[in-house]
N, C-alpha and C positions, 0 to 999 in steps of 0.2 A: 612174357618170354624171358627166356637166360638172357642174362648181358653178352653172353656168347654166342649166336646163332649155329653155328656148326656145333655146337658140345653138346651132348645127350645128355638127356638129363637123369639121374639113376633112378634105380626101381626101388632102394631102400640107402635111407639113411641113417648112421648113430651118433648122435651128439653125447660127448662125455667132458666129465670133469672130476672133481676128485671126490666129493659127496652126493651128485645129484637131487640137490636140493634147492640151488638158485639156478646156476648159468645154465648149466644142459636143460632139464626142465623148463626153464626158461624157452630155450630155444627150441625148443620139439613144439612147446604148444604154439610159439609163433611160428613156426613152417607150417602148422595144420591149419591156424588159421589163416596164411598168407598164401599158402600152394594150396591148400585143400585133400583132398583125397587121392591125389596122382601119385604123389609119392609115399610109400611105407616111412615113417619117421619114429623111432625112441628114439630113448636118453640113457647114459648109465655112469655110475660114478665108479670111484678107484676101491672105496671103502665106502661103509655105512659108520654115517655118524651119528653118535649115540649120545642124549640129553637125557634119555632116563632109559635106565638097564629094564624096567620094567616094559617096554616099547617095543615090540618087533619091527612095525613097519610105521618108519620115521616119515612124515611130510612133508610136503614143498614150506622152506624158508615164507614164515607168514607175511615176511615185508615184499618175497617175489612173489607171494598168491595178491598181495594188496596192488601192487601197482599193475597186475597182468590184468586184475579184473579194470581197473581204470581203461583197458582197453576191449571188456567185455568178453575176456580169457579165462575161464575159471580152472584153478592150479587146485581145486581143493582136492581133486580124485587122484591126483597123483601121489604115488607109491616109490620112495625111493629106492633102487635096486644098485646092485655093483654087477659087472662084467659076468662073472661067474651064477648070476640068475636071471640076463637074459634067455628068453626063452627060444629064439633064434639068432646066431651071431652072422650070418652068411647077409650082408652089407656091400652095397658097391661103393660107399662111401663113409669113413668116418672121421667126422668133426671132432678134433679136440680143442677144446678152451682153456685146457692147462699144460703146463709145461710136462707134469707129473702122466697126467691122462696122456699127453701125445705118445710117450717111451708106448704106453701100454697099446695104445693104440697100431702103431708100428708094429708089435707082437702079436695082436690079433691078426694083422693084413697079411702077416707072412706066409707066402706061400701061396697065397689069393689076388683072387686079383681085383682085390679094392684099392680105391684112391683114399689117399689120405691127407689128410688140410687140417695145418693150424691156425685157428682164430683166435690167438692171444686175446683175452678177456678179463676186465680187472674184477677184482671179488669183491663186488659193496661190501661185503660182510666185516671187511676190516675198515670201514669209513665210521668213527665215531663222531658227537655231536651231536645235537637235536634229534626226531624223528624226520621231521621232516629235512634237515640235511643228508640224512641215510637213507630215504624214501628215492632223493635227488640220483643217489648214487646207484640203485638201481635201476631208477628210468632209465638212467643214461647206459647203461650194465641194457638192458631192455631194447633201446631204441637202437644203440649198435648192432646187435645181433640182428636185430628186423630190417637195419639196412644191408648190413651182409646178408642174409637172407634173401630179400628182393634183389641183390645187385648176382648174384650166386645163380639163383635159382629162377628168378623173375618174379611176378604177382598182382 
């Protein structure tokens, strides 16, 4: 159940960030595995970011495919896309995790009548140090989201 019992819970939700590559992806595959099939859930980023020009379609950050699967989440099929190729934008709700993504996110709801939420979200990606001190950074990047999630949404 939502932590909220009077609040409906929506028919579709969009998690965004500025790459879709850690946070949003991140959290789309944990509302699918935490809610399941009740609700419609992507993800989408501000831009595509580009490691090699030769690359159309970039993958989930392999440090969030490694600790999602730690929770038996496999990131490997995911495809990162920006705003402009989702294939549906009509969303009763969309999650931003960046400052950058919320402005945009605001501009998609305009005029609709989606709810909009920011879950400020820190970017492992900038946590240098060991592997396994960056690995730390996004469990925690991980276990956040999944308890917003559950506190959000239920599970």
């Amino acid at each position: 159940m939502a932590s909220d019992p009077g609040k409906r819970l929506p028919d579709a939700v969009l998690f965004c960030c500025n790459f879709n590559q850690v946070r949003s992806p991140m959290a789309e595959a944990l509302m699918k595995h935490l809610i399941g099939t009740r609700i419609f859930v992507d993800s989408c980023g501000l831009r595509r970011a580009r490691f090699d020009p030769d690359v159309d379609d970039m993958e989930v950050d392999p440090l969030a495919a490694q600790v999602m699967k730690e929770l038996g989440v496999d990131l490997t099929r995911h495809r990162c896309k920006t705003f402009a190729e989702l294939e549906d934008d009509s969303f009763d709700l969309v999650i931003s995790l960046t400052p950058e993504a919320q402005h945009r996110a605001v501009e998609l709801a305009r005029g609709r009548s989606a709810e909009i939420e920011y879950w400020p979200t820190q970017d492992p990606t900038l946590t240098e140090g060991s592997r396994e001190h960056r690995l730390e950074a996004y469990r925690q990047v991980r276990d956040g989201l999944a308890e917003r999630i559950v506190r959000r949404f239920g599970g």
